[in-house]
N, C-alpha and C positions, 0 to 999 in steps of 0.2 A: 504494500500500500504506500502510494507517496502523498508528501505534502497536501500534494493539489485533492487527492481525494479524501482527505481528511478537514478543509476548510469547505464555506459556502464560494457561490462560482463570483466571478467578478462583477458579473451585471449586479447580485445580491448586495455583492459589497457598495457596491454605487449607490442602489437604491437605500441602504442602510446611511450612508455618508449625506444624501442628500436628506435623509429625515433628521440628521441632525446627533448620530446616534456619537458619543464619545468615542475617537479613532484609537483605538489604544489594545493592542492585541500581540499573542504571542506570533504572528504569523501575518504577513501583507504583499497586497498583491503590488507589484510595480509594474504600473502600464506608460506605456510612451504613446502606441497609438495599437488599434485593433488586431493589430499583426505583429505587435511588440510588447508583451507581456507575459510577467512570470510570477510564480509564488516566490516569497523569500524569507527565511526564517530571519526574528531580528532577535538576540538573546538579551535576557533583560531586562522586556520587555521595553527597549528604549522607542520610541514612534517616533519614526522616520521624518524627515521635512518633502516638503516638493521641491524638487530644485530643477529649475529649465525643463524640459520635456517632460520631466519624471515624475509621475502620481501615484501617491500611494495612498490604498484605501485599504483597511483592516481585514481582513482574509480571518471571520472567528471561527473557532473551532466548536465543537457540539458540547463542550465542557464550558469555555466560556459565552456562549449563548442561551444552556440552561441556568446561569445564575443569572442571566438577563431578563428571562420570561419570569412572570408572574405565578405564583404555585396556585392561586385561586382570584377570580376577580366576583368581586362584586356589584351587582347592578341596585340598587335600592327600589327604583322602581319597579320592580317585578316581586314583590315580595308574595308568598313564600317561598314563590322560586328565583331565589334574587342572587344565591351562590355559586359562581360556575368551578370548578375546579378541572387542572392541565390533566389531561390523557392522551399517553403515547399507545400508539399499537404498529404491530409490521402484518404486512399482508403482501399478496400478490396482485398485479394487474398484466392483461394479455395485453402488450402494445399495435400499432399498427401492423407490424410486422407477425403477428400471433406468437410472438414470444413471453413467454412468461417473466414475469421483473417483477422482483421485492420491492416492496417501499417501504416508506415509513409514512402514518397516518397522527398530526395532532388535533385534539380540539380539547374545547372545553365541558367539559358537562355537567349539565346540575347535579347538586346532592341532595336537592330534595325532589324524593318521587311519588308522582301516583299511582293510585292503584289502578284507574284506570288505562294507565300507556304500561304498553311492554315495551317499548323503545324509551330511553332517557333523554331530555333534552339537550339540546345540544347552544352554546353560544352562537356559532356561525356557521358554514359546511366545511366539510373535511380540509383538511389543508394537509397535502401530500408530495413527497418526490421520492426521487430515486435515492439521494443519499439524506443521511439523517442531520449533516449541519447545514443540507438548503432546506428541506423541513423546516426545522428552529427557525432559521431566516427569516422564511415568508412568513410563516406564525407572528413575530416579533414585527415585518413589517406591518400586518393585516392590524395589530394588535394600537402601535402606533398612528398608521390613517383613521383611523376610526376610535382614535382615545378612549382606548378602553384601560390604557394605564393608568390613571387618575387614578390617585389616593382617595379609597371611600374610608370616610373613619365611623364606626359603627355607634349610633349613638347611646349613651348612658342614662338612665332614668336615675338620678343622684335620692330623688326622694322616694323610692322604690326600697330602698338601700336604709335608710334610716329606723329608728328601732322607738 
């Protein structure tokens, strides 16, 4: 296995750079133009400059992209089903070519259920690829256009609480 398939792919990394995302990673990609670029390990994690031609956009890895996602997000306005919590799973898809390919599948799902769905709800629709740190990626990006990161802080009924 090398580098490159162990990071998300470059466009990932772009579209994480333009949302603003901290560039600061063990691993970056250095592009010049679409037909000049490569992964590069940088130790130290020191983050690299652009200098003349040369851009560098963070290349994460599936390690540092899970302390980036959210372990449950909360929506208030949907209460009682207001909790979503992260689920990974790996499955197969037959591609255009009828080949069979792994993925990896995220979302989020409620933890409160009814008794009327045998299916669980879900936050958004699957969000899937072929390797598991563009997975995390696009999850993180979906997760950012659509601010669903925002700090909910649960509120306290303080006189609920007194004796």
């Amino acid at each position: 296995m090398t580098p490159k398939d162990q990071v998300i792919s470059l466009e990932l990394s772009k579209q994480l750079s333009e949302l603003g995302l901290k560039q600061h990673s063990l691993f970056y990609w250095e592009w010049v133009n679409d037909n000049c670029y490569g992964v590069r390990y940088f130790p130290f994690c020191v983050t690299p400059r652009n200098a003349g031609e040369f851009l560098h956009f963070s290349a994460f890895t599936s390690s540092e992209l899970m302390e980036m996602l959210p372990d449950r997000i909360i929506l208030p306005d949907r209460a009682p089903f207001d909790c979503f919590r992260f689920n990974l799973s790996r499955s197969n898809i037959v591609d255009d070519n009828m080949q069979i390919c792994p993925t990896f599948i995220v979302n989020y799902v409620c933890d409160t259920f009814e008794i009327s769905r045998v299916i669980p709800r879900q936050l958004f629709r699957n969000i899937w690829a072929k390797s598991l740190p563009d997975t995390l990626a696009k999850t993180l990006i979906y997760i950012k256009e659509h601010k669903l990161d925002q700090p909910y802080i649960i509120p306290v009924n303080i006189s609920a609480h007194k004796e």
